[in-house]
Backbone as CSV, one residue per row, in Angstrom:
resi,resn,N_x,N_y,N_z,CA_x,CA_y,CA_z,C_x,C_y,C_z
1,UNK,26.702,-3.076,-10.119,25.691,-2.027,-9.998,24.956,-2.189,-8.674
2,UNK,24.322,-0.590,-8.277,23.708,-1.236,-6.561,22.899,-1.886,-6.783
3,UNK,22.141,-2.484,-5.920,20.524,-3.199,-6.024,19.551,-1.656,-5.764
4,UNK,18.465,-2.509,-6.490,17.113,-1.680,-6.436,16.256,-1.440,-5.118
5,UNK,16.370,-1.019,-4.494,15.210,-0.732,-3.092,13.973,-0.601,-3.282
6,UNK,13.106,-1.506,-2.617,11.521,-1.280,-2.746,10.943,-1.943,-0.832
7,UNK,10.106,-0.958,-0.426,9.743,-0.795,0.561,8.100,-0.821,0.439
8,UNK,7.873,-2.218,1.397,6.698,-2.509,1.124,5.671,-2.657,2.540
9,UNK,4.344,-1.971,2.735,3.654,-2.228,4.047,2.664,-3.504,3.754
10,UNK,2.117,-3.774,5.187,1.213,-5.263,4.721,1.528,-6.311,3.343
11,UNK,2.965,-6.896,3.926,3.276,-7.689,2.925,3.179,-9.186,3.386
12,UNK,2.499,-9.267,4.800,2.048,-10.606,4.615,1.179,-11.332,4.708
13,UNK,0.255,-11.007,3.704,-1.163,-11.864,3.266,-1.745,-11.260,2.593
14,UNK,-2.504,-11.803,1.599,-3.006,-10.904,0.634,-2.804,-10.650,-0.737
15,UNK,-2.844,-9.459,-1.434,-2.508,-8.504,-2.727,-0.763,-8.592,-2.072
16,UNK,-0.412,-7.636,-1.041,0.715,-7.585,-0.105,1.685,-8.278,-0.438
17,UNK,1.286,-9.550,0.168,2.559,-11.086,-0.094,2.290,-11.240,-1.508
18,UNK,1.484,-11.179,-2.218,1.352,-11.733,-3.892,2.795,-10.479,-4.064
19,UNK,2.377,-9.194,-4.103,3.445,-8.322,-4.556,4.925,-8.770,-4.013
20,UNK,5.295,-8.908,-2.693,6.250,-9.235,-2.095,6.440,-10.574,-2.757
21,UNK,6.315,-11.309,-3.451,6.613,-12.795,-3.531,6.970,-12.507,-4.982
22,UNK,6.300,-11.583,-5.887,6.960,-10.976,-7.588,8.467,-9.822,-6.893
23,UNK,8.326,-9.332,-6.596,9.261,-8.246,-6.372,10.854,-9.299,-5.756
24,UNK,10.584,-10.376,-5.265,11.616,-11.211,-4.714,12.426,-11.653,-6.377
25,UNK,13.325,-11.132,-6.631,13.925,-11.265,-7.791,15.821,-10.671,-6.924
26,UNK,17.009,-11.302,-8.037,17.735,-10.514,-7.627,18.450,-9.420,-7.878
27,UNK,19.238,-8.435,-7.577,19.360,-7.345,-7.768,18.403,-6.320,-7.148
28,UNK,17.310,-6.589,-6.453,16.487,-5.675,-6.313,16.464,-6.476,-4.440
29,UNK,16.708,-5.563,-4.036,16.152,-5.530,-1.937,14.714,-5.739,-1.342
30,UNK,14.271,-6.016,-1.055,12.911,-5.680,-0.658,13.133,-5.893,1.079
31,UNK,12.122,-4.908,1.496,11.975,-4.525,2.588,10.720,-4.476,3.160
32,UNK,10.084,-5.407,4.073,8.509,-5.529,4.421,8.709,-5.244,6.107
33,UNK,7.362,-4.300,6.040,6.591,-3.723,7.646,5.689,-4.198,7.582
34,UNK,5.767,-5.372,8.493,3.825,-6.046,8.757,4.022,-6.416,9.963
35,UNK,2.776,-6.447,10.839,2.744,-6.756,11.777,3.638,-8.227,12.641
36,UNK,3.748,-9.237,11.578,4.279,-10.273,11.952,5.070,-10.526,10.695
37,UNK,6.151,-11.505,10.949,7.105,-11.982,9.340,6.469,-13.396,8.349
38,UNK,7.054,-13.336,7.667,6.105,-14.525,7.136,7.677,-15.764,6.709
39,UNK,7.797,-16.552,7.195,8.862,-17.424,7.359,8.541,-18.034,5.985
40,UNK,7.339,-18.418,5.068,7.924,-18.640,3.429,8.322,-17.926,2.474
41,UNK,7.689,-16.605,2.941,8.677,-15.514,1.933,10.092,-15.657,2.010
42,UNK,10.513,-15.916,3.242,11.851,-15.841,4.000,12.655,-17.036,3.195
43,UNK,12.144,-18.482,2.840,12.680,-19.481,2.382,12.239,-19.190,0.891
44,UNK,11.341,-18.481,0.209,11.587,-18.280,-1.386,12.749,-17.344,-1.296
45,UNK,12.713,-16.494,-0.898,14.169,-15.253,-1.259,14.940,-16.120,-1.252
46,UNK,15.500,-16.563,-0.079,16.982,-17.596,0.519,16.640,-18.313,-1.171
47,UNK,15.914,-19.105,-1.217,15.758,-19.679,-2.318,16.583,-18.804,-4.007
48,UNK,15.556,-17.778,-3.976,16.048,-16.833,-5.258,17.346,-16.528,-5.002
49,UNK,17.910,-16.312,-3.881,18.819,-15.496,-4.104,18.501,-13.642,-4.254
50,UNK,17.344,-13.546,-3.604,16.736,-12.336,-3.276,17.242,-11.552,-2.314
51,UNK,17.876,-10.554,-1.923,17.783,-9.718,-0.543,16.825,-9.638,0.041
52,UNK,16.690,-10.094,1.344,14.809,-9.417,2.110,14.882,-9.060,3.436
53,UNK,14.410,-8.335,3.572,14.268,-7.966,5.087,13.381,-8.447,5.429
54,UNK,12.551,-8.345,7.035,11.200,-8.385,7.402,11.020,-7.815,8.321
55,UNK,10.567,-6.801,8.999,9.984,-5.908,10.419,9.158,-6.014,10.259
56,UNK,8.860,-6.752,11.642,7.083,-7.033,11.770,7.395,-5.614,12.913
57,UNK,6.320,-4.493,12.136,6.264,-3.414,12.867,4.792,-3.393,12.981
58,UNK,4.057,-2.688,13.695,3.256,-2.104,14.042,2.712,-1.142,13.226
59,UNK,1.943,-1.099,12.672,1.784,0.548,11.568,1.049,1.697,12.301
60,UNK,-0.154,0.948,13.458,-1.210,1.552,13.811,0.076,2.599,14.902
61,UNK,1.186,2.082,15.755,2.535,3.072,15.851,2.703,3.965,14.937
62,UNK,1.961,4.571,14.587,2.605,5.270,12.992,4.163,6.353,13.756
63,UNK,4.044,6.743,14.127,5.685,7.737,14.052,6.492,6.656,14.909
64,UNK,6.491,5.754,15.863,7.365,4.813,15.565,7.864,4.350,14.282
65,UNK,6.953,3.852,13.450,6.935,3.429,12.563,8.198,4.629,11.434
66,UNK,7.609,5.335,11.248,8.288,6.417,10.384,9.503,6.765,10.757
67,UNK,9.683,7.199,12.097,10.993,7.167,12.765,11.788,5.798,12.404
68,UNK,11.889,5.285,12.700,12.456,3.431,12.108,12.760,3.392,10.869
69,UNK,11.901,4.243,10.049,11.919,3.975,8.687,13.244,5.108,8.333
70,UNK,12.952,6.420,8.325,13.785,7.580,8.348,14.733,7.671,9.196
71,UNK,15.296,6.340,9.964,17.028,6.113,11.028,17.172,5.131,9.911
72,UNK,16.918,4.204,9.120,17.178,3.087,8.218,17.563,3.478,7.383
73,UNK,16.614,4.511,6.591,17.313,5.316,5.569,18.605,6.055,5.214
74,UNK,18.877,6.713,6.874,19.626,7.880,7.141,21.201,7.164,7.298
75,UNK,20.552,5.931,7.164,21.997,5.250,7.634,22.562,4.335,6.517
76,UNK,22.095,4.482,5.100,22.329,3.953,3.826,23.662,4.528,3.102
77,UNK,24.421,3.959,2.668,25.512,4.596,2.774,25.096,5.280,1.139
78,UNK,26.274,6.261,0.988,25.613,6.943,-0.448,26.007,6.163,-1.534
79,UNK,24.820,5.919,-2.514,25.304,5.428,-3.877,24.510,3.769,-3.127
80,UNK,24.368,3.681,-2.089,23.918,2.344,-1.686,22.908,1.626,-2.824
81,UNK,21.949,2.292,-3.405,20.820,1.955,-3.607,20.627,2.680,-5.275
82,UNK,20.501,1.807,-6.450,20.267,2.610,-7.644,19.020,3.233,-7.838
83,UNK,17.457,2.907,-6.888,16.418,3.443,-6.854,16.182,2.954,-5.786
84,UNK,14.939,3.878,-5.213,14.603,3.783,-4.011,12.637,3.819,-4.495
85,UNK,12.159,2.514,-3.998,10.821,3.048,-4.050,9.830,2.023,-2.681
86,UNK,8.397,2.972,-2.238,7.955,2.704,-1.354,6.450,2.545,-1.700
87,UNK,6.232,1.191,-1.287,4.404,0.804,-1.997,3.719,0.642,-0.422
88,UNK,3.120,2.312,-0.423,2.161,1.957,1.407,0.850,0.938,0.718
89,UNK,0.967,-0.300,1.518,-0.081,-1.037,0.578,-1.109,-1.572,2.473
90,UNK,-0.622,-1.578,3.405,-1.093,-1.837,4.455,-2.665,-1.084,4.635
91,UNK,-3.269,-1.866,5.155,-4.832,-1.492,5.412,-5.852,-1.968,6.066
92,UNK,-6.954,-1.271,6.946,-7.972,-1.950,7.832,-9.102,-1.786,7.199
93,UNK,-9.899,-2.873,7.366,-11.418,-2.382,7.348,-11.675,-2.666,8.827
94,UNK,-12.557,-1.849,9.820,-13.007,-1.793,10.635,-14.375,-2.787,11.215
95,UNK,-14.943,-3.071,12.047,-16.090,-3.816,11.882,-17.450,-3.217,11.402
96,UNK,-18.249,-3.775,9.997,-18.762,-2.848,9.356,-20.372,-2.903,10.464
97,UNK,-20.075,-1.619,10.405,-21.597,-0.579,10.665,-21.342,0.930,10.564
98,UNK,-22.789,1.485,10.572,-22.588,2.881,10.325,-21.942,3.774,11.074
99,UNK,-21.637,4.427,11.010,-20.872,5.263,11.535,-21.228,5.603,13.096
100,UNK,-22.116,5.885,13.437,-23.067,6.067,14.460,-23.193,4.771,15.945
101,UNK,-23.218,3.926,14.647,-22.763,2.323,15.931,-21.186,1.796,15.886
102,UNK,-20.263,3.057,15.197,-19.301,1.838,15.488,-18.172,2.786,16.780
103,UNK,-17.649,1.567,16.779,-16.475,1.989,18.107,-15.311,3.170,17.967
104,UNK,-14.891,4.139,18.983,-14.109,4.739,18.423,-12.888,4.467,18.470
105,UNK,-12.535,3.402,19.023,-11.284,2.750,18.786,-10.691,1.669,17.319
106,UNK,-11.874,1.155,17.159,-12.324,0.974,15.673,-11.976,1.935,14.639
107,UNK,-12.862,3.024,14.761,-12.600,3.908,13.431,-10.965,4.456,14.075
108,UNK,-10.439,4.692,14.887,-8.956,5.209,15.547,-8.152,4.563,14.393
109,UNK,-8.414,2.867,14.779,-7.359,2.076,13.755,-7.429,1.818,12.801
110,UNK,-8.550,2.382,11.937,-8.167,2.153,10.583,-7.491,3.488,10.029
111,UNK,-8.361,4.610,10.432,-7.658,6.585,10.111,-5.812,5.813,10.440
112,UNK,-5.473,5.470,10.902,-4.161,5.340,11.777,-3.955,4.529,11.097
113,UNK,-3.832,3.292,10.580,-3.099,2.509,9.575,-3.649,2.946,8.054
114,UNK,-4.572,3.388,8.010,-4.851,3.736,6.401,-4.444,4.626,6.100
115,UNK,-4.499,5.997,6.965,-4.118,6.905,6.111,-3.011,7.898,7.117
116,UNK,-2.896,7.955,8.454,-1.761,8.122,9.078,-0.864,7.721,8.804
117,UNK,-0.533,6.177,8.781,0.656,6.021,9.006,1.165,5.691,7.065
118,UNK,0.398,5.994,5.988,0.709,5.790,4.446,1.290,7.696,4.803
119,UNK,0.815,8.258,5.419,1.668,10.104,4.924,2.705,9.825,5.581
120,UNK,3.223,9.594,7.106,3.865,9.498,7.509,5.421,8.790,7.270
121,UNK,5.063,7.613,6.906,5.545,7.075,5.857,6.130,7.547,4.870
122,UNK,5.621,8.045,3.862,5.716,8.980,2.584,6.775,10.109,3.152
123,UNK,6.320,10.677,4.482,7.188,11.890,4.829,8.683,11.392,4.920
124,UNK,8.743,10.227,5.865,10.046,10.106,6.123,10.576,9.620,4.746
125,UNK,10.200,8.756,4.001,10.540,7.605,2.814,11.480,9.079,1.940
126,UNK,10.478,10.480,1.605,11.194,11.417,0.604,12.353,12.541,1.750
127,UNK,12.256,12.207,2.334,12.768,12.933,3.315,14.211,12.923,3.492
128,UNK,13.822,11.075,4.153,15.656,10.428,4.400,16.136,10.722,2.794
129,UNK,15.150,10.134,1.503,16.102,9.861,0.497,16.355,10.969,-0.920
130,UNK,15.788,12.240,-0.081,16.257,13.275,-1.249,17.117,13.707,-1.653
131,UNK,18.421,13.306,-0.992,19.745,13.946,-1.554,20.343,12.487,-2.401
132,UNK,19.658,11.702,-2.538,20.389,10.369,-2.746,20.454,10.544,-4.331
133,UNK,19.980,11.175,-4.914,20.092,11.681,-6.481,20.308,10.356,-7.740
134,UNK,18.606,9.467,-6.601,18.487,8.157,-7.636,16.618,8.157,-8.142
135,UNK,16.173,8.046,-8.976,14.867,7.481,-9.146,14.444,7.130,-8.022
136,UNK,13.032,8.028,-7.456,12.788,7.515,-6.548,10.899,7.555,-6.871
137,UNK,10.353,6.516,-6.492,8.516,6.040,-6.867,8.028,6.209,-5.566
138,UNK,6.742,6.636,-4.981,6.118,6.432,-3.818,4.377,5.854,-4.755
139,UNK,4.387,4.436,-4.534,2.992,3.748,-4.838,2.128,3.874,-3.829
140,UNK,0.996,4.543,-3.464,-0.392,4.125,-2.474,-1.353,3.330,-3.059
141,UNK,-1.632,2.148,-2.505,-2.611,1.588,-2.562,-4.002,2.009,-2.158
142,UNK,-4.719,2.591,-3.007,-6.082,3.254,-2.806,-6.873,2.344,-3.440
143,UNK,-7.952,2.770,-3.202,-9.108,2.099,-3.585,-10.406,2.677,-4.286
144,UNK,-11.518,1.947,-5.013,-12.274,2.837,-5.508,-13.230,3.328,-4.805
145,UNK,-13.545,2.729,-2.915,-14.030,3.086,-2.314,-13.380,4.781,-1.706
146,UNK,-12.469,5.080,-2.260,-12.169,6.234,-1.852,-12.625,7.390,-2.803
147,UNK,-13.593,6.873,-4.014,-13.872,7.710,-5.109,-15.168,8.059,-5.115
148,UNK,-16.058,7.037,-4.109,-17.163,6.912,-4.000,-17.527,6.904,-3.204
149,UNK,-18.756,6.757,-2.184,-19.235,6.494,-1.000,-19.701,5.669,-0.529
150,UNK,-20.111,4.666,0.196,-20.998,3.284,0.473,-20.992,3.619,2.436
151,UNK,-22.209,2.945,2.199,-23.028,2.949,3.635,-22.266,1.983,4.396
152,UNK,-21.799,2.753,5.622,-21.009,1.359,6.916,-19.719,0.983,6.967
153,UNK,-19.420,2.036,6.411,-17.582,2.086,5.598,-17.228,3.282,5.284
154,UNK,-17.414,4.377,6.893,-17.021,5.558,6.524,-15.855,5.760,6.829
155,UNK,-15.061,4.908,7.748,-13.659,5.098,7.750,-13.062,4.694,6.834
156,UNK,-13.043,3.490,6.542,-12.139,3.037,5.209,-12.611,3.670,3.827
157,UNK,-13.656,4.609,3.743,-13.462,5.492,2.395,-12.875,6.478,2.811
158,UNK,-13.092,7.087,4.164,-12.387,8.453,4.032,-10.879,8.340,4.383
159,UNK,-10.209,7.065,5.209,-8.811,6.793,4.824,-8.689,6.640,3.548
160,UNK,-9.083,5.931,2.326,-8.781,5.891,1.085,-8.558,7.483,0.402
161,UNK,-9.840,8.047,0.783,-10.151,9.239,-0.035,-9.213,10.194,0.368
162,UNK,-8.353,10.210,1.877,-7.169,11.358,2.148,-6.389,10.533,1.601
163,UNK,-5.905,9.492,1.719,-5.024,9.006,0.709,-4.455,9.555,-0.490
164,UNK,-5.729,9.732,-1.583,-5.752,10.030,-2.810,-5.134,11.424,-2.984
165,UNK,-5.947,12.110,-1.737,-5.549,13.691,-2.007,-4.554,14.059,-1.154
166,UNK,-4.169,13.339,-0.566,-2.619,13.731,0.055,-1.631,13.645,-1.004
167,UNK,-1.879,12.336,-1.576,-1.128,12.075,-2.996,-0.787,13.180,-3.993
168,UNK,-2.150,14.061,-4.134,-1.964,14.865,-5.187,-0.951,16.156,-4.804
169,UNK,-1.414,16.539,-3.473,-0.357,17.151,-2.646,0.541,16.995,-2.909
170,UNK,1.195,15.564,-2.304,2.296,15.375,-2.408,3.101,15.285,-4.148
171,UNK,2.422,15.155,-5.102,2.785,14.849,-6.164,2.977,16.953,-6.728
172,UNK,2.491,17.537,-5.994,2.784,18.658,-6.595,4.022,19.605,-5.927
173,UNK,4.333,18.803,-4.705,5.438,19.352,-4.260,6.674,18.684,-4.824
174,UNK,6.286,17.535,-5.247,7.692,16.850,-5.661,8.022,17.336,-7.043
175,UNK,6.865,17.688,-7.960,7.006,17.958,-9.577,8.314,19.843,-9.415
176,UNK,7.862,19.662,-8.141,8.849,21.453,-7.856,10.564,21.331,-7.642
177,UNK,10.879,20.450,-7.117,12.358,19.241,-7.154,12.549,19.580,-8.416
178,UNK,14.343,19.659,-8.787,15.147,18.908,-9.352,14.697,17.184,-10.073
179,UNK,15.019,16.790,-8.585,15.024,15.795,-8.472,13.720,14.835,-8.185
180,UNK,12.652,15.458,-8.099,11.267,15.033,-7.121,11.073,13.788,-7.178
181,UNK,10.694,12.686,-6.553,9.891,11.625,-6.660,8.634,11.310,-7.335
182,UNK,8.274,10.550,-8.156,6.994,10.372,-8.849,5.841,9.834,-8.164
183,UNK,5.128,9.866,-7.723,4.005,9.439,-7.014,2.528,9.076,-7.639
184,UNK,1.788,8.327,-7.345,0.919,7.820,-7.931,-0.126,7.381,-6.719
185,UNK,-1.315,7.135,-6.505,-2.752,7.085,-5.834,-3.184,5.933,-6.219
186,UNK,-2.962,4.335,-6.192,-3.390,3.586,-7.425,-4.745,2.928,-7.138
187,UNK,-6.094,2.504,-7.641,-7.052,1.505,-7.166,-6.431,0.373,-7.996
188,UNK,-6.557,-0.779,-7.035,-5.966,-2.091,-8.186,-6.990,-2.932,-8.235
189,UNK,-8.279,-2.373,-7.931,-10.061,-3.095,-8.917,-10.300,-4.080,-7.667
190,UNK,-11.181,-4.898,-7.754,-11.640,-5.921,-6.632,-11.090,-7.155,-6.461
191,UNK,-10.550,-7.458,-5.508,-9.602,-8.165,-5.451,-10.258,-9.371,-4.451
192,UNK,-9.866,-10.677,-4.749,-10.473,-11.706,-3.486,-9.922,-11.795,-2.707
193,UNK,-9.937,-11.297,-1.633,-9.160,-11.208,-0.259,-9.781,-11.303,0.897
194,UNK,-9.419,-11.609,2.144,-9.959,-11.562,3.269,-10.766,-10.749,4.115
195,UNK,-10.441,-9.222,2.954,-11.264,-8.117,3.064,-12.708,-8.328,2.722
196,UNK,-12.819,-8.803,1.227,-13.917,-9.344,1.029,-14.827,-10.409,1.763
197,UNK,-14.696,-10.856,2.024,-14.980,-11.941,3.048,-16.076,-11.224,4.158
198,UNK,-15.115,-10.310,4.626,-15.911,-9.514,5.777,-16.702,-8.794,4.860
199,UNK,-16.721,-8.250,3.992,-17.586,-7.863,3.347,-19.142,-8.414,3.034
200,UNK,-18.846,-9.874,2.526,-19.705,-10.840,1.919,-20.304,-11.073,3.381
201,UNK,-19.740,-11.414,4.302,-20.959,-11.828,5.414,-21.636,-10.886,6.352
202,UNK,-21.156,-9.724,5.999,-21.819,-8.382,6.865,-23.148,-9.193,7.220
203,UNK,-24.201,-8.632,8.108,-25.261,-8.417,7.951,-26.111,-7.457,7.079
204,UNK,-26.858,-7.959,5.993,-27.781,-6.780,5.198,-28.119,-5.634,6.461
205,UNK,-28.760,-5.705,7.634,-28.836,-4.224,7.986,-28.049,-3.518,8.387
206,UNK,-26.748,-4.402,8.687,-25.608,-3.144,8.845,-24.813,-2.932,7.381
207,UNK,-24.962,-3.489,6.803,-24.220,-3.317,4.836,-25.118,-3.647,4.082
208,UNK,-25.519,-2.430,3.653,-26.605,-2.544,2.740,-26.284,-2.977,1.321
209,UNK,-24.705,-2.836,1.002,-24.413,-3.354,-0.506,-23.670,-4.618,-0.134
210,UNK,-24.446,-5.387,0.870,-23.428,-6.856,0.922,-23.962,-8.169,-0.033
211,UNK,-25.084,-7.667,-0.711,-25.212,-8.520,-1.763,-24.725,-8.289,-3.502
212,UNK,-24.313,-7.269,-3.118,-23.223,-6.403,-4.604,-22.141,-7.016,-4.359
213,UNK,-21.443,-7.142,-3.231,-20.239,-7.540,-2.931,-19.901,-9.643,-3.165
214,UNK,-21.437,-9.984,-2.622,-21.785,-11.363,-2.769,-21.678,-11.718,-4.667
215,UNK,-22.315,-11.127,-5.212,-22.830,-11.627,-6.558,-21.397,-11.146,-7.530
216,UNK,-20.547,-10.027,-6.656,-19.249,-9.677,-7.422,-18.326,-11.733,-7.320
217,UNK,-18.611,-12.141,-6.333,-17.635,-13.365,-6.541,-18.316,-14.789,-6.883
218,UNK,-19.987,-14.522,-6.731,-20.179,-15.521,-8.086,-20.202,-15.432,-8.900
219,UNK,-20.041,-13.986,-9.621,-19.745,-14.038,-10.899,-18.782,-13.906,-11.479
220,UNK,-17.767,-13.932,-10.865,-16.212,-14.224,-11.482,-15.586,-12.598,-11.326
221,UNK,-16.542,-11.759,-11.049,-15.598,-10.634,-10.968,-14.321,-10.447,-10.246
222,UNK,-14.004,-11.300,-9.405,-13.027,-11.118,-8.542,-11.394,-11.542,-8.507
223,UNK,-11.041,-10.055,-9.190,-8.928,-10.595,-9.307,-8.421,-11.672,-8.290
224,UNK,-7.884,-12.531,-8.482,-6.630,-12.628,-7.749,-5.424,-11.874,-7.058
225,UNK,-5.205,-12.663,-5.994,-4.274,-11.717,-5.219,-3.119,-11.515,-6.157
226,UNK,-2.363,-12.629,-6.331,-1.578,-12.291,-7.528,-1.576,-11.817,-8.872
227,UNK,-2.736,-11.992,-9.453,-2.939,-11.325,-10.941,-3.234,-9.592,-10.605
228,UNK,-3.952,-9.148,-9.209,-4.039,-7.894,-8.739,-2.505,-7.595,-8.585
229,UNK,-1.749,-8.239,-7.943,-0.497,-7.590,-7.908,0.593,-7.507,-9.090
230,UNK,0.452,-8.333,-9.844,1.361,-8.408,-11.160,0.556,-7.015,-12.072
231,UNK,-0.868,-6.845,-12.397,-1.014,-5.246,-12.599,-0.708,-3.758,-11.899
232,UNK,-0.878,-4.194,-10.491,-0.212,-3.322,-9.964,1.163,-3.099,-10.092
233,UNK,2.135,-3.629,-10.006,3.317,-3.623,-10.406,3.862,-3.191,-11.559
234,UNK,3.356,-3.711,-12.665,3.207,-3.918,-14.347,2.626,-2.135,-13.891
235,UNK,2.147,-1.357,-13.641,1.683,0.058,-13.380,2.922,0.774,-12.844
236,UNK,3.421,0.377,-12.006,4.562,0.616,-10.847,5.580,1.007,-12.353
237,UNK,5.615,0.444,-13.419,6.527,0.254,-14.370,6.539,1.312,-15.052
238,UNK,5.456,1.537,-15.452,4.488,2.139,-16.979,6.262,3.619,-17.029
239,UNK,6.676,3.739,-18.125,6.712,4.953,-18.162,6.404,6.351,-18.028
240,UNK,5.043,6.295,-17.749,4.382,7.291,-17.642,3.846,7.603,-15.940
241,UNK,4.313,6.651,-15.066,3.758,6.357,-14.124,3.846,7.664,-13.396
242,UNK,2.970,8.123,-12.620,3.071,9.546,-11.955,2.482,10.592,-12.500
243,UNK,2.328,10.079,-14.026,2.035,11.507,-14.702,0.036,11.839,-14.164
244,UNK,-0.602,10.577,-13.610,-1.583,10.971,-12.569,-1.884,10.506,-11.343
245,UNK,-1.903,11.589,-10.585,-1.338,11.011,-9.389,-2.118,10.298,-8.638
246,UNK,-3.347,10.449,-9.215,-4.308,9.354,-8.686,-5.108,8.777,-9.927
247,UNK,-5.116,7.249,-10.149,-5.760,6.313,-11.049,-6.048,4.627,-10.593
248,UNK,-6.320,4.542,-11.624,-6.978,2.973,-11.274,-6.728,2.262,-12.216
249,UNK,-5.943,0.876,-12.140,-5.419,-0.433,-13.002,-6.861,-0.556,-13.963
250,UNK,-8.027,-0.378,-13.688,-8.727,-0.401,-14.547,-8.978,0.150,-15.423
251,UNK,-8.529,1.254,-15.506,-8.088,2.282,-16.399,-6.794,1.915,-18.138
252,UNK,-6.249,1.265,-17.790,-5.323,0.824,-18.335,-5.431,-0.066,-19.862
């Protein structure tokens, strides 16, 4: 039988590599775009007996990026692949201040890896693989900052928040297919990551909720990278997955 295809962004560090390091199983391919490769993922696969790729690409390139992705595709031979699925999980937070003090090369790169180059992406991913007449998933990693608003973090909500609603877009053109792809918007809850971090040491006058963010990880609120990604995934599964195209693991 073919192997399973799964195409993954920012897979090395993080929620990212937690997912990339479950998904390393065999029978199933995995394919990571991150800026740089990560040489122990590289020795667990070899290890499993996993297929893996690694392109350390550029995302903030976004139509490089997509182009690369949609010549890779185009060049799969038919029947190659029994499903095809793509988790845009790559993401910036910018340096936090308000909108007003921050750089515009700053807010450039996060619009451009958050939510440029996740459509772009998406475009080529259903594009190259619509005649391939296999199950095909597109996962976004959203967030609940894209549901809500917070002070000093107007790029990374409003990349989240086109995210969501590109999603729905996109989830209503595909439900029009034969064949369409299932798509989903996912938040996978608060996660301890390096994101946080920058979070927790903001300055109070440029982040006014940096002591919400502080008291979220002494008090235990805070997933693991891997227990965040084994729900995310464990979602990726659900039978029902797609049927909204935007939700949250907390939900569940």
């Amino acid at each position: 039988m073919p192997p399973h295809l799964t195409i993954l962004t920012g897979a090395s560090r993080g929620m990212g590599l937690a997912m990339a390091r479950q998904l390393l199983r065999p029978g199933h391919t995995l394919l990571c775009l991150s800026r740089r490769s990560n040489p122990a993922l590289a020795d667990e696969a070899a290890a499993q007996g996993a297929p893996l790729m690694q392109w350390e690409q550029d995302l903030a390139d976004t139509e490089q990026a997509a182009q690369r992705l949609r010549d890779w595709l185009r060049d799969v031979p038919q029947g190659g692949y029994a499903s095809a699925t793509l988790i845009n999980n790559a993401g910036v937070i910018p340096p936090i201040a308000p909108l007003s003090a921050s750089a515009a090369a700053d807010l450039a790169m996060a619009l451009r890896v958050g939510l440029e180059a996740p459509m772009l992406l998406c475009a080529a991913f259903l594009g190259a693989t619509e005649g391939w007449g296999v199950p095909r998933k597109v996962l976004n990693i959203s967030s609940g900052l894209g549901r809500r608003p917070m002070a000093s973090q107007a790029a990374y909500c409003a990349a989240k928040a086109g995210m969501d609603h590109f999603t729905r877009c996109m989830a209503l053109d595909e439900e029009r297919k034969p064949h369409g792809a299932r798509v989903c918007s996912l938040a996978p809850g608060v996660i301890d990551t390096d994101m946080q971090v920058q979070l927790r040491a903001a300055h109070p006058d440029a982040f006014p909720d940096v002591q919400n963010f502080a008291q979220l990880q002494s008090s235990g609120m805070l997933s693991s990278a891997p227990d965040a990604a084994a729900r995310v995934l464990a979602w990726l599964q659900r039978p029902d997955f797609g049927a909204q195209p935007v939700a949250d693991v907390r939900d569940a």
